[in-house]
Every structure is written in structure tokens, then in C-alpha cells.
N, C-alpha and C positions, 0 to 999 in steps of 0.2 A: 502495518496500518494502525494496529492500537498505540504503536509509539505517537504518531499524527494526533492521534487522538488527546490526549495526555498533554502534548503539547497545546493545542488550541486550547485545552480546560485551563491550562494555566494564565494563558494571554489572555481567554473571558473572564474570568471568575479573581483576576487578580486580585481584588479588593473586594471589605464590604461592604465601603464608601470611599468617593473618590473624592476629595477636594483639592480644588488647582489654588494656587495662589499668584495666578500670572502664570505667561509663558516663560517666564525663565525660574520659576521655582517648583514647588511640590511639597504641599504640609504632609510630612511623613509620618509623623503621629495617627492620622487617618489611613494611614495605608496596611495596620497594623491590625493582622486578625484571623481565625479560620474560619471556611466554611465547608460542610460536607453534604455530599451529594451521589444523590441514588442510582446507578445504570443502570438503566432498562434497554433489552435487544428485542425489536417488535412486540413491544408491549410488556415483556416478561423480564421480574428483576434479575441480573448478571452480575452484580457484584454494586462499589460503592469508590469515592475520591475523593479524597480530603484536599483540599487547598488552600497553603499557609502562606502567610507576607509576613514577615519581619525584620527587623531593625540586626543586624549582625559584623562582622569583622572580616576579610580577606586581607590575610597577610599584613596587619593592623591598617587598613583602609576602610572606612566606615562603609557598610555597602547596605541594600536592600536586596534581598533571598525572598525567592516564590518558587517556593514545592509543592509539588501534587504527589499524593501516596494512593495508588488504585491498585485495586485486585479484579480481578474478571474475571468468574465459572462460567463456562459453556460445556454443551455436550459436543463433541465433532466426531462423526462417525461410531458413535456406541461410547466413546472413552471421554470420561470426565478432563476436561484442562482447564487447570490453574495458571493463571498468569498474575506474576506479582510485577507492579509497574513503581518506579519512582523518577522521578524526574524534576529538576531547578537550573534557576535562571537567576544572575546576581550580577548586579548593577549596583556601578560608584552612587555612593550618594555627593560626592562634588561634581556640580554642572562639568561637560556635559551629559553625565549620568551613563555612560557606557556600560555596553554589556563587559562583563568581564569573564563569566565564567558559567559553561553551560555542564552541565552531569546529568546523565541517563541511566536506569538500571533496567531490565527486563529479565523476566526468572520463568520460569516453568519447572517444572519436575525431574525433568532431566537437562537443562539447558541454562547458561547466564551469560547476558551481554551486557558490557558498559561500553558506556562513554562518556571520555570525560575533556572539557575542550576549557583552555583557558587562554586568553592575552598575555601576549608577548610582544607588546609594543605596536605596533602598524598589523602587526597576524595573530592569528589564531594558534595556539598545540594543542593537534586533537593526537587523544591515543585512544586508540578502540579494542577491547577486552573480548572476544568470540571462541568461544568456543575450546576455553585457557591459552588461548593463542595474541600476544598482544600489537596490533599494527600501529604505528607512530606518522604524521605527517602534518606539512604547515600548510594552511589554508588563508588567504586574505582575510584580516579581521572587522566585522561587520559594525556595519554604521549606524546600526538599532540601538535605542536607548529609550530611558526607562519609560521617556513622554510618547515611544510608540509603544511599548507595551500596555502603558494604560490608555494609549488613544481613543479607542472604542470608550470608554467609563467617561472619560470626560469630555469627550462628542454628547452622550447621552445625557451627562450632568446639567448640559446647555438647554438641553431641551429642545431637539432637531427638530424639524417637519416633516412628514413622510414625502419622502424622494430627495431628501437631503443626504450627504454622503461626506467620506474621508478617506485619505489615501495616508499609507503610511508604510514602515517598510519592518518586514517579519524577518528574522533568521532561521532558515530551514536546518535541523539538526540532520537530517539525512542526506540534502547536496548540498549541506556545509556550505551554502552562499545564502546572502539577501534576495526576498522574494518582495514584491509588491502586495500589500493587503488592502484590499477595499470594504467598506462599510458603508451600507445604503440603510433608511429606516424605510422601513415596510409597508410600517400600520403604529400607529398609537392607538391604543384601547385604554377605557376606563375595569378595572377590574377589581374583583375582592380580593386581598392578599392576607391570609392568616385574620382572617376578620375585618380587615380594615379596606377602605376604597382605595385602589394605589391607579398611578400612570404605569402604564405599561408600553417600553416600545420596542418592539420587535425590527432587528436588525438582522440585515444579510449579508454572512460576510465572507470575504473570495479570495484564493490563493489562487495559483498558478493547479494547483491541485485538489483542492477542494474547496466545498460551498455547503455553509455551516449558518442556520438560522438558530438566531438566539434574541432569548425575553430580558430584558431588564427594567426593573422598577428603575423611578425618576431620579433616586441615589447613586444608579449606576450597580445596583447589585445585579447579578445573572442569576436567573432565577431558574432557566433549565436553556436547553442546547441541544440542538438535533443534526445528528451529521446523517443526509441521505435516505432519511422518514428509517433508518435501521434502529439508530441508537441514540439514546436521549438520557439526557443529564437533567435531574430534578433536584432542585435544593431541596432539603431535609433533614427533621433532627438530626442530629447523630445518630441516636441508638435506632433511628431508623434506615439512616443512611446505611448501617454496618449490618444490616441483617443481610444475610448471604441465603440464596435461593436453595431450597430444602430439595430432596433429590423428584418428587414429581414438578418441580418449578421449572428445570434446568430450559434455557434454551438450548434446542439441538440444530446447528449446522446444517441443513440438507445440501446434501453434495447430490444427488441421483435427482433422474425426469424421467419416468417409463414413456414407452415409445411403443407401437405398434407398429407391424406390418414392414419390417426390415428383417428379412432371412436371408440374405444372401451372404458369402464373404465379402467383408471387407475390403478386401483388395482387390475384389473382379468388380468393384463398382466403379463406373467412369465419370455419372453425374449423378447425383443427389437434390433432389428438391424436396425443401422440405417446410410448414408452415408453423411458425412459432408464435406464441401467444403469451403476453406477461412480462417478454423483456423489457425493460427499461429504456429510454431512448439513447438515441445515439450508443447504445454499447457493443453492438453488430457491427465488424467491420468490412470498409470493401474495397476487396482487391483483385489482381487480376485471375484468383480461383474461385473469387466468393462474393456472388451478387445479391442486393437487397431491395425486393420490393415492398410496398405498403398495399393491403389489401383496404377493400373498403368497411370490410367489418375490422380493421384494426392491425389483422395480422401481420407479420412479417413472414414475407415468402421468400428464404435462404437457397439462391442455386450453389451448389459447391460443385467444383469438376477438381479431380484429380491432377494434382500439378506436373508438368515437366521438367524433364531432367535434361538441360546442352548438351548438345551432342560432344560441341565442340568448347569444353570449358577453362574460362581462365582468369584471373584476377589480378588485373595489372596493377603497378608502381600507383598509378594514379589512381586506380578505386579505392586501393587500398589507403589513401590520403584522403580521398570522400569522407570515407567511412570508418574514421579513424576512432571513433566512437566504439566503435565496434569489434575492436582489437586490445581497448584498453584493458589493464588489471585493475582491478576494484579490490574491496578488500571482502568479498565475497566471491568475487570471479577471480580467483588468482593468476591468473595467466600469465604472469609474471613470475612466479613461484620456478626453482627450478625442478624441483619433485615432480610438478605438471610439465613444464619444459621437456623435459628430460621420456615421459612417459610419452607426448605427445611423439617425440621425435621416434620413440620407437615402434608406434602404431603405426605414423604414414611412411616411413623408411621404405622406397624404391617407389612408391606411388605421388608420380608428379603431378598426374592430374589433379583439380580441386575436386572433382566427382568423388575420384577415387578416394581419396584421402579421407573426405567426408565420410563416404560409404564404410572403410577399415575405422575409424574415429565411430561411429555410430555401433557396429558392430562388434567392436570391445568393449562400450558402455555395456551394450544389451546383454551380455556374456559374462561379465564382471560383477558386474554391478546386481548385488542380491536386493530381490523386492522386498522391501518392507516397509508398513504405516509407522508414524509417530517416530522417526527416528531423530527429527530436529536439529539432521545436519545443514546448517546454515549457510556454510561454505566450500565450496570445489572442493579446496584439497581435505575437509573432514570427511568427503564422499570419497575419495582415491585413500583416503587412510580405513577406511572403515567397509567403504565397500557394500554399503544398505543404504536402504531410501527407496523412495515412491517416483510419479515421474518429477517431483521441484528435484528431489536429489539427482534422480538420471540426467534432466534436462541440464543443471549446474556443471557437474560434470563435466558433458558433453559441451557446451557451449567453451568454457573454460579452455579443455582439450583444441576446440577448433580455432580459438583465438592463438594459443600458444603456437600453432601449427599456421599461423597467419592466415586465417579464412575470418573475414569478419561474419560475426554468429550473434543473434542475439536470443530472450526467451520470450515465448510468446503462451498465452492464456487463452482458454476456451472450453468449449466440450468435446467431447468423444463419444464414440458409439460403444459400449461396453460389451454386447450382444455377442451371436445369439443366446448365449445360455442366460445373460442378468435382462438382455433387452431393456438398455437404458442407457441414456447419456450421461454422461458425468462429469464433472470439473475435471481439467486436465491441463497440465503444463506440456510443451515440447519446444521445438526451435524451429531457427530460421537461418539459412548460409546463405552467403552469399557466392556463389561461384560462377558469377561473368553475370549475372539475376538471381536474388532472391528464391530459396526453395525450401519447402518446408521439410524439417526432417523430424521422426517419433522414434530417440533413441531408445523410451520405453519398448517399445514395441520394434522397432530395427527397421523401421521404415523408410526407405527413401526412393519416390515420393513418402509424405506421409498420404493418408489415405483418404478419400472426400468424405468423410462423415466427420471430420476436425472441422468446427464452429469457431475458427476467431474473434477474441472478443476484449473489446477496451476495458479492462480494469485499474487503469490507473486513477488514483485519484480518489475522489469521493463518489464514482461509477462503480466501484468496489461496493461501498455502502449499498448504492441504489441497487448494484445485483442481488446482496443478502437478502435487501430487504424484500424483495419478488419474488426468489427462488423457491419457494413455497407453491406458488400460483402459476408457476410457467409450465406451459403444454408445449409438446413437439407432435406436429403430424407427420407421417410420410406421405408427401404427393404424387412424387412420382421417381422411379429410379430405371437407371440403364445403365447397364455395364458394359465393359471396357470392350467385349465383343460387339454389344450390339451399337456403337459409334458407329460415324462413318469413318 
């Protein structure tokens, strides 16, 4: 998600004035400049972003370069993380301004990812760097150029009306295709800026995945950006911008929500209801285990029943064509790898059922697979090489496994019951198979079912934001529980 992030600062903040000279041209001279800016995660500073435009060379073709250079400290879980972010975007400067060539860098303390994607006539060559492992592939090359990168800037420079808007088209570095962007104005306010009266218009602006409000003076500068009321971008001197938060500053991550009044085991529970308070909307999902009511003081009242397992199960030529999504190898989910192949084939060896299969698949995760935080393996098979990790490593794993083994599997987000000893819920990754219907399975925990105290929960997108930014505040009641005896 901080990649997302990085990316949107470059596309707002590209300039620190924007002047058009018609639609078919672009005084470049103005395009030409930095500006640096402060993060803040709920109030509290994280780190800082530099964002450069200049006039440069690819392969001697005159082009236009926009980098951002960000660092981000947080606390997560007790342990200090570093993230070193870099990222650009280079476009011809001969009409009609094509992207030419996208680069990404991400680093932490123990981990680096690139990617680096360039034009190759009508496509794209992306090669992706994870984990000293490097994957190659051609994707369709995007139709984004430099008049939509600065769209937003010179929307602005016109001098919109609030409820006026533009459409244009983004290239997403993570599904590598063109996304649709829109741009509505808000609000125009009169405001002080650095002493002076400036126009201000506040802009809302929408992907396919997130929804990112951002201020710009009437020049078209961006003057800060908020993804999801979590995290906010303030322009700022420099040497203010690079002040990095002192060790009582750090924001910390809350992963846990203490919980009363659930003693029972886990797996003798057959229904859960339970009242939650703080969530953000729409991030509760509901499905055929997991019902959502709205109370009239606000709450969300969560039934969860314990899912089933077919009796009779099976996954035909044709589901498996449905759900062909869900079989695929990604360059995270290797499924394709034959290392995975190869392991898959010798966990369900003699077990034709998909139950089965799943159940042995699940059950060498849990066995194999040593627990441990902060291991930052990113990819399946760094977890079948390595063999540690938390549940994103068990769940990758495991989904991986069950794709190579032809069971479409994907990963699914939410909470868990940690209890009784911590009695608390906690962020938590596991999966979902499909074996003739959808089931959920916690190769952490070796579950299949998994067990009704799992909270499904939409994080894609900028709902991710909107969770961070709540998790603070969110309460869990228990209302009421029955176990798996006392059904009918």
C-alpha cells in the first residue's frame, strides 16, 4: 500500500507550477522543480517525500522524469520499521508525450523490491526484482501520457467550480494495466498560505482503488493529501520536511482489540454474535457465514456461524474456468514454480478429493511452516525455502500450494479471536477454497472449517487507510455465543 501511495504523490505533486500552452503543447521550463513534504500517520510525523520534475535523456530521447524519494518510520508490533521508498515516471517530451518508462524501489532492513518497466513499442518489459529473485514479462503498453499526469494541475490552473470534474487515465504499477482517474473540486476556500491570501481548491480524487482528497493553491501546487483521514502529506521546508520522528513520536501500528466475555474453545463455537463499534463503513463483509446488522446507536452487529465442509465435493473442468483467477501464478503466488508443483503434488498424492487435499495442503502448512514475526517473506516459494513467517506467510504458502494442486484458493483479511490466554482479536490473514463452494480455511491454525470468531474484512484499496485509521477506537462486544452442541 505505501507503494500506492508514492505513486499518487508523484501524479499530485508533479509540478510546482503548471502552465499549459494549448492542448497540444506543454511549457516545460515550468515543469522544472522540487518540492518536499512531511508525513504524518494520524496526526503524528512518519517520515518525509521529496518530489522532483526534470528535464532529462532516455536512450538520447529528450524526456520529462518525476521522482519521489520517501522514507517512513512506524512502530508495528514493538519493532521499529524503515521503509526506504523511490519511485519515477518518464515521458517523451515529443507529442504525444508517452509514458516510457516506470521504476520502483522498496527497501526495509531486511528486504528489496524493484521494478522496473520500460517501452517496447506497442508493450511494456516489466522485470520485477523480490526477494534476489528476478521475474520478466510483457504487458500491453499504456496509453497514459504526460497531459494526464498533469491533468489534475491544469484542471486546477483553470480555475474549476466546485462540482466540476475530469477524467483521465492512470497507470497502475501493481496490475500493470490503465486505470480510470477522476477529479471532482469539493470546495474552493479563500485561505492564508505562508502569509499571503491564496485560492484554495480542494480536489477528490478516485481510482478504481482508492480515494485521496488533496488542496491545491490556484498555481496548481499541492499543498498536502490525505489518503483515508490515516495519512497526510504537508508541504514543508525541507529541513522540515526531513525531520524524522524522535523515538517517543513514532506511530505505532495497533494490531489487537481486547474483548470480553469469550471463554470458550474456539472450535466448539457454532455461532458468534458479536457488537462492534469504530469500524469504518462498508469494511464488514457479508457472506453466507457472516451477517451484518446496523444497530441504532451505530453498532455493527456481526453474526458468524461456523462454516461447512461438502460432503460430497468436487471442482469441475468448468469451475475451474469460472474461477480461473484463482489458479493463476502471480509473481508472488508462484503456482506455477515447479519447486511448488512438485511439493504440491507430493502433499495430496492418493487424496482425490478436494476436501481432502485441502485438508493434507493445510496440514503441512501448519507443520512445516515455523511461526515467526517480521520475516518479510513476500513470496510462496521464499516461504517453502525458508520455511518462517506469520499467518501472510502461512496463508501465501498455502494458497500457492492449493492453486498448484488445481483447487482455486485465494487470501482473505480480517480478525481473529486470539484468546483465552491474550483475549483479543487481532488482524489476521487466511484463505478461502474453493471445493464444489467456497470454504474458509486457517492454515495458521490447521483449521478446516476455519473457526467463527474470523471477522472478514474488505482491505483493499484505500479501506485499508480508513481501517488504520480507526483501529485505535474500535470496540468488540460479545452478545451472544452457542456452540456447536447447543444447535439444533
Amino acid at each position: 500500500m505505501m507503494g500506492a501511495l508514492i505513486r499518487i504523490v508523484v501524479v499530485f505533486a508533479a509540478a510546482a507550477g503548471v502552465a499549459v500552452a494549448g492542448e497540444e503543447g506543454l511549457d516545460l521550463d515550468e515543469l522544472v522543480g522540487t518540492q518536499w513534504y512531511g508525513i504524518y500517520v494520524v496526526g503524528q510525523k512518519a517520515g518525509y517525500v521529496s518530489v522532483t520534475m526534470g528535464l532529462s535523456e532516455l536512450d538520447g530521447t529528450p524526456v520529462v522524469a518525476e521522482k519521489a524519494d520517501m522514507r517512513v518510520l512506524m512502530m508495528v508490533g514493538g519493532k521499529r520499521i524503515l521503509n526506504w521508498m523511490k519511485f519515477q515516471e518518464v515521458y517523451a517530451v515529443a507529442s504525444p508525450h508517452e509514458l516510457m518508462l516506470v521504476e520502483s524501489e522498496n527497501r526495509t532492513s531486511t528486504s528489496t523490491e524493484r521494478l522496473h518497466i520500460e517501452r517496447d513499442g506497442e508493450a511494456f518489459a516489466v522485470t520485477h526484482l523480490l526477494h534476489g529473485r528476478t521475474m520478466t514479462k510483457q504487458v500491453p503498453a499504456s496509453r497514459a501520457t504526460l497531459h494526464d499526469a498533469l491533468a489534475i494541475q491544469r484542471f486546477v490552473v483553470n480555475g474549476p467550480e466546485v462540482g466540476e470534474g475530469i477524467r483521465f487515465i492512470t497507470f497502475d504499477d501493481e496490475t500493470l494495466k490503465d486505470v480510470e482517474e477522476t477529479a471532482t473540486v469539493l470546495e474552493v476556500v479563500e485561505e492564508e498560505w505562508r502569509g499571503q491570501p491564496r485560492r484554495v481548491f480542494v480536489v477528490e480524487s478516485k481510482t478504481p482503488r482508492l480515494t485521496t482528497i488533496v488542496r491545491y493553491l490556484e498555481d496548481g501546487t499541492m499543498i498536502s493529501c490525505s489518503l483515508g483521514g490515516v495519512m497526510t502529506l504537508r508541504l514543508e521546508e525541507e529541513a522540515t520536511a526531513r525531520r524524522m520522528p524522535g523515538e517517543g513520536e513514532l506511530f505505532e501500528v495497533r494490531r489487537e482489540i481486547p474483548v470480553k466475555g469469550l471463554d470458550v474453545d474456539v472450535e466448539e463455537i457454532g455461532t458468534l454474535t458479536l457488537a462492534i463499534v469504530g469500524l469504518p463503513e462498508g469494511v464488514l463483509v457479508e457472506s453466507a457465514r457472516q451477517s451484518v446488522e446496523k444497530r441504532e446507536d451505530g453498532a455493527l452487529v456481526v453474526t458468524l456461524t461456523l462454516g461447512s465442509v461438502p460432503v460430497e465435493a468436487s471442482v469441475t473442468d468448468e469451475a475451474r474456468e469460472q474461477l480461473a483467477e484463482f489458479l493463476e501464478s502471480t509473481d508472488e503466488i508462484q503456482a506455477e514454480d515447479e519447486r511448488i508443483r512438485k511439493r504440491a503434488r507430493r502433499i495430496v498424492r492418493g487424496g482425490n478429493d478436494p476436501v481432502e487435499q485441502t485438508r493434507r495442503i493445510s496440514r503441512w502448512v501448519y507443520r512445516h511452516v515455523e511461526g515467526a514475526e517480521f520475516t518479510d517473506y513476500e513470496t510462496a516459494l521464499d516461504v517453502l525455502i525458508h520455511l518462517k513467517g506469520d499467518c501472510t506467510e502461512h496463508t501465501l504458502l498455502f494458497v500457492a500450494l492449493c492453486r498448484a494442486a488445481g483447487l482455486p484458493a485465494r487470501e482473505v483479511s480480517g480478525l481473529v479471536y486470539a484468546g483465552p490466554g491474550k483475549r483479543v482479536f487481532g488482524m489476521h490473514r487466511w484463505a478461502q477454497v474453493f471445493v464444489g463452494e467456497w470454504v474458509d480455511v486457517d492454515p495458521t491454525l490447521n483449521q478446516l472449517p476455519a473457526d467463527a470468531t474470523h471477522v472478514e474484512l474488505d482491505t483493499e484499496g484505500d479501506r485499508w487507510f480508513d481501517l488504520l485509521a480507526a483501529f485505535a477506537e474500535i470496540t468488540i462486544e460479545v452478545l451472544d455465543v452457542e456452540t456447536k452442541k447447543s444447535l439444533p
